[in-house]
mmCIF file as gemmi writes it, N, C-alpha and C atoms, coordinates in Angstrom:
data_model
loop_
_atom_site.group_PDB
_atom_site.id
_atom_site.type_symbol
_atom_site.label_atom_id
_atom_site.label_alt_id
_atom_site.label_comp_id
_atom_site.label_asym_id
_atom_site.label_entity_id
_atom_site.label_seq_id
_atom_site.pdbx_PDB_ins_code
_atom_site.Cartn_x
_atom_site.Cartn_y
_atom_site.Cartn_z
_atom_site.occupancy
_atom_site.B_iso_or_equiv
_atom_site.pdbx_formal_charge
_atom_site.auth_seq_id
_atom_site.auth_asym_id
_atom_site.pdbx_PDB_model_num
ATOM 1 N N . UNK Axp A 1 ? 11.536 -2.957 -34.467 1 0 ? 1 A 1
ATOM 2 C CA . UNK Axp A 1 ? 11.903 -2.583 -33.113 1 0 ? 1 A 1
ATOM 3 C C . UNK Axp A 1 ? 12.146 -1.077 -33.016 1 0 ? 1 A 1
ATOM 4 N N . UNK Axp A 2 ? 12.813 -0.389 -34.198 1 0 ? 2 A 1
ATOM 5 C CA . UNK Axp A 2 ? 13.352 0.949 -33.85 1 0 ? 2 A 1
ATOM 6 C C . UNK Axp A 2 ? 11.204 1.717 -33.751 1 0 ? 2 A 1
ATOM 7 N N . UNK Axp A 3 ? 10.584 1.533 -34.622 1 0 ? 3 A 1
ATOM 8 C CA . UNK Axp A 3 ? 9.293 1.679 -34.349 1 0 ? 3 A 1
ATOM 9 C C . UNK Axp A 3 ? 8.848 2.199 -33.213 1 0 ? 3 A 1
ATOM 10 N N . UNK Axp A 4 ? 8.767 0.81 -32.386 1 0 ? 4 A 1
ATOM 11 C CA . UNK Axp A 4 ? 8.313 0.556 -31.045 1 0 ? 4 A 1
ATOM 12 C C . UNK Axp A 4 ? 9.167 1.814 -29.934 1 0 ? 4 A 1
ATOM 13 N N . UNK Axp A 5 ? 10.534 1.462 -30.233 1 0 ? 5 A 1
ATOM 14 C CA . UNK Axp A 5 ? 11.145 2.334 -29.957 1 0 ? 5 A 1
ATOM 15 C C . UNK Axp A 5 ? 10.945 3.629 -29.697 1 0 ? 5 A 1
ATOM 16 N N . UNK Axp A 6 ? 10.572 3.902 -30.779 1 0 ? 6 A 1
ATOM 17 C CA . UNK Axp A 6 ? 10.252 5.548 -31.019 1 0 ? 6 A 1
ATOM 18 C C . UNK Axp A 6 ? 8.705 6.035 -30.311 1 0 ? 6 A 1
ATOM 19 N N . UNK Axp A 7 ? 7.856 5.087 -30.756 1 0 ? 7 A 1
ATOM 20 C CA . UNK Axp A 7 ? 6.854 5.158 -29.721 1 0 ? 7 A 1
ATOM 21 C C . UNK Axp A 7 ? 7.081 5.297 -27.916 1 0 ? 7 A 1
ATOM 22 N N . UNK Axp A 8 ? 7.715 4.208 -27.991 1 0 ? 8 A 1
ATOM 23 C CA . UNK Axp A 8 ? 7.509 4.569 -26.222 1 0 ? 8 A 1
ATOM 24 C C . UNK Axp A 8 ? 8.616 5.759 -25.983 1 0 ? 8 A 1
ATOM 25 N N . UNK Axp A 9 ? 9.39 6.536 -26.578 1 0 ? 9 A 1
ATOM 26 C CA . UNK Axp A 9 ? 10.144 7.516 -26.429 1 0 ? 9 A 1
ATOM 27 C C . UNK Axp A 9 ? 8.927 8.626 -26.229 1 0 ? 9 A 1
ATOM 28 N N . UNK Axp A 10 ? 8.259 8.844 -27.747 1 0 ? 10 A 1
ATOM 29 C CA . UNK Axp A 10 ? 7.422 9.789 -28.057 1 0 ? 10 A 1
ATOM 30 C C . UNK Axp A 10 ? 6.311 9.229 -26.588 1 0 ? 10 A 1
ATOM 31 N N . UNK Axp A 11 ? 5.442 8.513 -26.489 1 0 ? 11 A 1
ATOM 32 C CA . UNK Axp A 11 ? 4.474 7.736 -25.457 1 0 ? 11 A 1
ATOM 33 C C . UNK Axp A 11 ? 4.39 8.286 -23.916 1 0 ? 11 A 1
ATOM 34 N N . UNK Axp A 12 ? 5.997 8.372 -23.581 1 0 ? 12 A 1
ATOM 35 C CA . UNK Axp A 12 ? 6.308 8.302 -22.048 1 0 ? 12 A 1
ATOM 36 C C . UNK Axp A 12 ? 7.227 9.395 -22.034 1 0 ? 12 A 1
ATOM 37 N N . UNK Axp A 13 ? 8.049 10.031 -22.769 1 0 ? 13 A 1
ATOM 38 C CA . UNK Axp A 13 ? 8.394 10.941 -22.774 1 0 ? 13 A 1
ATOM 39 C C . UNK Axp A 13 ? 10.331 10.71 -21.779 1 0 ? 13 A 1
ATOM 40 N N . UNK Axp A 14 ? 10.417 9.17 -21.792 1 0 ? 14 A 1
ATOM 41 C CA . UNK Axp A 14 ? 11.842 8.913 -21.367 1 0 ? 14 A 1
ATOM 42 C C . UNK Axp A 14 ? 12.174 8.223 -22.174 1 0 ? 14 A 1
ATOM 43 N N . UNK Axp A 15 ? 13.777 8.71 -22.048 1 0 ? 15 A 1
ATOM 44 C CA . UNK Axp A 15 ? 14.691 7.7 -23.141 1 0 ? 15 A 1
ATOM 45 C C . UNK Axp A 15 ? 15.516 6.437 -22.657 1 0 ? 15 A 1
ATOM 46 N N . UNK Axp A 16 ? 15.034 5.489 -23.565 1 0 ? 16 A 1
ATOM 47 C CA . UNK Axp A 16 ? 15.746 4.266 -23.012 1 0 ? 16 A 1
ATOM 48 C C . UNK Axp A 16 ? 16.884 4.189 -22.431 1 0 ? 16 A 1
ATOM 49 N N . UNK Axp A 17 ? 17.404 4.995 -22.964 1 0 ? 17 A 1
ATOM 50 C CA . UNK Axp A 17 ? 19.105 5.301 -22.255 1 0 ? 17 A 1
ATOM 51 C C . UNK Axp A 17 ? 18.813 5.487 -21.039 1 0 ? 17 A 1
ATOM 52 N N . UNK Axp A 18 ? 18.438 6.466 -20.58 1 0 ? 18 A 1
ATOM 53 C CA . UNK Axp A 18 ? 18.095 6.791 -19.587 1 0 ? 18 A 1
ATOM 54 C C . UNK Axp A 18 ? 16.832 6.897 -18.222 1 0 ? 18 A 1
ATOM 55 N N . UNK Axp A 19 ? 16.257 5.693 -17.435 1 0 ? 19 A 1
ATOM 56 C CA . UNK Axp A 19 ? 15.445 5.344 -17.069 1 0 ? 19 A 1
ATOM 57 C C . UNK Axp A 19 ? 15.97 5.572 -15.246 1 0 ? 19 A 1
ATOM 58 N N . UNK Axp A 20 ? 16.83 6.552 -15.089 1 0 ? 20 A 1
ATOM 59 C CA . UNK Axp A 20 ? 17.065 6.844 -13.727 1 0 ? 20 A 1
ATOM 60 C C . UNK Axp A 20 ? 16.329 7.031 -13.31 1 0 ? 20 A 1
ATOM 61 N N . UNK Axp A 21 ? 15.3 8.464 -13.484 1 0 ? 21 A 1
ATOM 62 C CA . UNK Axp A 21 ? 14.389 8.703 -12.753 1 0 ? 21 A 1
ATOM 63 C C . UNK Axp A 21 ? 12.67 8.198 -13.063 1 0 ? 21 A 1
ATOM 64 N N . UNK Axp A 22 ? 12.707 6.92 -13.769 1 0 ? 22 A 1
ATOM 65 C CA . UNK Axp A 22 ? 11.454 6.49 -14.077 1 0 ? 22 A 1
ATOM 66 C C . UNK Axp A 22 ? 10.856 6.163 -12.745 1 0 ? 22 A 1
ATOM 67 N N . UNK Axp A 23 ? 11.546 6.079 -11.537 1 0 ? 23 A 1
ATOM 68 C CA . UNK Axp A 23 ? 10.963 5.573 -10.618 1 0 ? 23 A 1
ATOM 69 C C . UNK Axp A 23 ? 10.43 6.335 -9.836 1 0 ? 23 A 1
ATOM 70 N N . UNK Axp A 24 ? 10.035 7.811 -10.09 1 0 ? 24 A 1
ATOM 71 C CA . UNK Axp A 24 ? 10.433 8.497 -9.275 1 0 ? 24 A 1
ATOM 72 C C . UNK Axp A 24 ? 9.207 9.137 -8.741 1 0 ? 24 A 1
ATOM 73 N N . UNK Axp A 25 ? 8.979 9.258 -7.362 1 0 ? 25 A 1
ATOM 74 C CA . UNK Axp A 25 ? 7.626 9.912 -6.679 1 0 ? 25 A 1
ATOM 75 C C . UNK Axp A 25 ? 7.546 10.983 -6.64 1 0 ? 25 A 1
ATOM 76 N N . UNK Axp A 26 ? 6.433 11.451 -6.835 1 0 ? 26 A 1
ATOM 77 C CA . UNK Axp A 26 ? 5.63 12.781 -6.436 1 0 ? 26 A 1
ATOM 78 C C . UNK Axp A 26 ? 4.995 13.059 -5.483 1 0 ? 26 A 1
ATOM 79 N N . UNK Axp A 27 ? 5.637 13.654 -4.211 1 0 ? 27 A 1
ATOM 80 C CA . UNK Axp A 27 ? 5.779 13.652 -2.541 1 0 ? 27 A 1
ATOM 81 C C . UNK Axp A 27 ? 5.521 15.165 -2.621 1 0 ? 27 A 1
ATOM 82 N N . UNK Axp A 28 ? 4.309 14.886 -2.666 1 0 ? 28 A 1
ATOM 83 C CA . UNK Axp A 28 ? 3.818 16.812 -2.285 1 0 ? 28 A 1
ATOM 84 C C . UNK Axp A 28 ? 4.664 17.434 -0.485 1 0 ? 28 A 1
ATOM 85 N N . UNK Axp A 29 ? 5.035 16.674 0.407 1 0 ? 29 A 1
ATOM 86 C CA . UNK Axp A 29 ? 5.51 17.163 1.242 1 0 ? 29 A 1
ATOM 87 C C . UNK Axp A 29 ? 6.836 17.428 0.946 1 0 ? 29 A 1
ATOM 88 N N . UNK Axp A 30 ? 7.696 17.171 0.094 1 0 ? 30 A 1
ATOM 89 C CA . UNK Axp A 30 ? 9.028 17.846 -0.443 1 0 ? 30 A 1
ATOM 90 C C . UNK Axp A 30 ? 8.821 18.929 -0.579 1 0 ? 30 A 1
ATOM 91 N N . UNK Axp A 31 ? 10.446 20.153 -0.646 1 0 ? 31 A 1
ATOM 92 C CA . UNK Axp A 31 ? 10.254 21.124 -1.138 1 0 ? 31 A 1
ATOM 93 C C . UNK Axp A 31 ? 10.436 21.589 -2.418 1 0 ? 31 A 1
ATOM 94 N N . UNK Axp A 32 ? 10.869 20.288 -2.976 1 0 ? 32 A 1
ATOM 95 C CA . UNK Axp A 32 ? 10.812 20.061 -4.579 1 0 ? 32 A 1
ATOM 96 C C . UNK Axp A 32 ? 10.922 18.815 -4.789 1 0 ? 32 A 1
ATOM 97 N N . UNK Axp A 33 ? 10.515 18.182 -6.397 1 0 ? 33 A 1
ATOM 98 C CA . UNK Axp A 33 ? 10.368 17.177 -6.899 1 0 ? 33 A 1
ATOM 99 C C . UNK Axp A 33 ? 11.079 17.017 -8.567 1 0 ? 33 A 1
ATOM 100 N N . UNK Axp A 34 ? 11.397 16.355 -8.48 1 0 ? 34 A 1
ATOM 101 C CA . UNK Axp A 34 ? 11.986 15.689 -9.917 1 0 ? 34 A 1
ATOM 102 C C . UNK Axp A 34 ? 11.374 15.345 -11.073 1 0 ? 34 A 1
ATOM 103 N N . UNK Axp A 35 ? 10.925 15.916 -12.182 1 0 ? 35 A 1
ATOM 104 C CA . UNK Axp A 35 ? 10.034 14.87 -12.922 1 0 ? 35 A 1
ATOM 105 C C . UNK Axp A 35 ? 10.482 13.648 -14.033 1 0 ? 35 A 1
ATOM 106 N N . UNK Axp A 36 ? 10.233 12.798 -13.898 1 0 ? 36 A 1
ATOM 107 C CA . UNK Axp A 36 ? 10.781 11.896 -13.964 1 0 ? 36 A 1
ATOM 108 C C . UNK Axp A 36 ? 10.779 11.727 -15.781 1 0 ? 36 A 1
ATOM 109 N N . UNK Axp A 37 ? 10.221 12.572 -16.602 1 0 ? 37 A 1
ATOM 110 C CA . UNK Axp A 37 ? 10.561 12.719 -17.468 1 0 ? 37 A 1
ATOM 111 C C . UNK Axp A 37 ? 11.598 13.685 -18.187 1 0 ? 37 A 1
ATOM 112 N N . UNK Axp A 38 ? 11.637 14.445 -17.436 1 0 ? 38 A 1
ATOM 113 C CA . UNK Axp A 38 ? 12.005 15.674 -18.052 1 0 ? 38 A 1
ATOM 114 C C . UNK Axp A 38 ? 13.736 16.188 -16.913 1 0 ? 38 A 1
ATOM 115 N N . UNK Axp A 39 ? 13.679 15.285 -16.094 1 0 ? 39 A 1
ATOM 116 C CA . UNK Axp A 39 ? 14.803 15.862 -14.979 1 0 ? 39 A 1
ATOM 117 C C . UNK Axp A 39 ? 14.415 17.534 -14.759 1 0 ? 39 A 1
ATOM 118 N N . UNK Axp A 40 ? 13.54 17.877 -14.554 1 0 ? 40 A 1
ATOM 119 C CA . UNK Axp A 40 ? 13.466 19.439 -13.989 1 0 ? 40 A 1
ATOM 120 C C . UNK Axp A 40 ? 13.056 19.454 -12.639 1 0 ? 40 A 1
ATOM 121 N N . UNK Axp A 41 ? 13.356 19.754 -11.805 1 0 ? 41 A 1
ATOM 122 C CA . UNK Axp A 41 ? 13.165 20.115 -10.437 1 0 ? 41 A 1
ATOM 123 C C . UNK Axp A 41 ? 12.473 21.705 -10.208 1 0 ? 41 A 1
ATOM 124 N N . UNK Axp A 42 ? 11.171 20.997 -9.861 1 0 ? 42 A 1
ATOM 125 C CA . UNK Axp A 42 ? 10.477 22.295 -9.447 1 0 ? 42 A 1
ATOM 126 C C . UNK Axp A 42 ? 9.575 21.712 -8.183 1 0 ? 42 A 1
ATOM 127 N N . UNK Axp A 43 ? 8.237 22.873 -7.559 1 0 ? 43 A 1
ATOM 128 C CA . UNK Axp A 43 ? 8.233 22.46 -6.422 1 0 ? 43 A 1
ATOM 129 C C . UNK Axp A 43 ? 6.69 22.317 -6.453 1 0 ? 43 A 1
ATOM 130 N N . UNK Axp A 44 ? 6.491 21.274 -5.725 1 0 ? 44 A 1
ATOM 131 C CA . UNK Axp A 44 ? 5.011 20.175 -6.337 1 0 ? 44 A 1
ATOM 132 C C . UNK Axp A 44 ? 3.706 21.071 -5.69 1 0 ? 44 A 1
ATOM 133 N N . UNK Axp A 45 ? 3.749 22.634 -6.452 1 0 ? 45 A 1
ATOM 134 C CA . UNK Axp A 45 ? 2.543 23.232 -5.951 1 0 ? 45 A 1
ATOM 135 C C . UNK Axp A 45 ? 1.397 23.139 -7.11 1 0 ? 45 A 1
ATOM 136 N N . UNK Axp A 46 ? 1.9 22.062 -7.928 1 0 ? 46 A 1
ATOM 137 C CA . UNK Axp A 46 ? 0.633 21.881 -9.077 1 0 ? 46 A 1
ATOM 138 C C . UNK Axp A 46 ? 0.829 20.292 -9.212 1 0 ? 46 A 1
ATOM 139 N N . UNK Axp A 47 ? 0.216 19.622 -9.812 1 0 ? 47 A 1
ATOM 140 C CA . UNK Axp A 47 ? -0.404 18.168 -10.102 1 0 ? 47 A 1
ATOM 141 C C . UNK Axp A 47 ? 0.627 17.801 -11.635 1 0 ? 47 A 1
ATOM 142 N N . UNK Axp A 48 ? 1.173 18.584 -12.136 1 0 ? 48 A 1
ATOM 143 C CA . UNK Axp A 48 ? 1.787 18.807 -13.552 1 0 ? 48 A 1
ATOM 144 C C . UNK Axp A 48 ? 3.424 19.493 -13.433 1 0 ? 48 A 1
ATOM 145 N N . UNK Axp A 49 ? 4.388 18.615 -14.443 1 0 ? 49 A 1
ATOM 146 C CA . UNK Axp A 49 ? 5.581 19.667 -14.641 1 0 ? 49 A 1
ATOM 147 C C . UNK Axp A 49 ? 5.52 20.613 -15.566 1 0 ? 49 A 1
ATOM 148 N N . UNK Axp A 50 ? 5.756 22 -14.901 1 0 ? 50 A 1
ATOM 149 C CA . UNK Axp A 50 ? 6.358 23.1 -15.42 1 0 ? 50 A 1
ATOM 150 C C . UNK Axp A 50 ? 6.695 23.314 -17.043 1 0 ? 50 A 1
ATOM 151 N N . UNK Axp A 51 ? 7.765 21.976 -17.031 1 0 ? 51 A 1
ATOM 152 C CA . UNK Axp A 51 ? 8.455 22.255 -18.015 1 0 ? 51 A 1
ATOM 153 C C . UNK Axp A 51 ? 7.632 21.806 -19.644 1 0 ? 51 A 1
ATOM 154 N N . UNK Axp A 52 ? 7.658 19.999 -19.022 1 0 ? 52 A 1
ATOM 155 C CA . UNK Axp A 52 ? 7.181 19.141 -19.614 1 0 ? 52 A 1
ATOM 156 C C . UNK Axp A 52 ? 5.701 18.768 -20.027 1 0 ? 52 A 1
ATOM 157 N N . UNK Axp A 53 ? 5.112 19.308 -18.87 1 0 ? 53 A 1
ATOM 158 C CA . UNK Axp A 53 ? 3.652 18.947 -18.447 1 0 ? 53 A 1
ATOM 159 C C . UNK Axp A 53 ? 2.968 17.636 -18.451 1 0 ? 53 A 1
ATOM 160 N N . UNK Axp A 54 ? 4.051 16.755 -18.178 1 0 ? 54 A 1
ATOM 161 C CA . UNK Axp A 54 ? 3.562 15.819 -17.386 1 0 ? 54 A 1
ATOM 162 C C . UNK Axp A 54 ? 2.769 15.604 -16.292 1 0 ? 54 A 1
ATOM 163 N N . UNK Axp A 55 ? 1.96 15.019 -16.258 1 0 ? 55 A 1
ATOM 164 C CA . UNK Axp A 55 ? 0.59 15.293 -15.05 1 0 ? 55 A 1
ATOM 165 C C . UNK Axp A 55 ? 1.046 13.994 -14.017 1 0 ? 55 A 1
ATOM 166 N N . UNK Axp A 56 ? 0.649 14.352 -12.406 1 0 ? 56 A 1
ATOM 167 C CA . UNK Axp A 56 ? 1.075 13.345 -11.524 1 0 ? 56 A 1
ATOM 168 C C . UNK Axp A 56 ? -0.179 13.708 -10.772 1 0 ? 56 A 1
ATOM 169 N N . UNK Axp A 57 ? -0.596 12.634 -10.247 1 0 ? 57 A 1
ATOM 170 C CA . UNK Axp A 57 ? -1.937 11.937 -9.48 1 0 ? 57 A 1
ATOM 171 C C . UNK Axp A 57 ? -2.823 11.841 -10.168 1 0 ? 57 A 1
């Protein structure tokens, strides 16, 4: 299990602990967005986070 674990940590880039913002949309009409991996708030003038580079659409 710790395995699997570690995979979908490494995989998805959220921690089980913490799955607040797994739900979370990417609303190009905001003036910022959340990424749902990384909790960074920046503002959805690219397809990708900043921080993380997680890709959305």
């Amino acid at each position: 299990m710790e395995i699997i674990k570690r995979d979908y940590i490494q995989s998805t880039g959220l921690n089980t602990d913490d799955l607040a913002l797994a739900g979370a949309v990417f609303d190009t009409d905001m003036q910022t967005v959340v990424c749902p991996a990384c909790s960074t708030r920046f503002a959805p003038t690219s397809p990708k986070c900043p921080e993380c580079g997680l890709q959305f659409g």
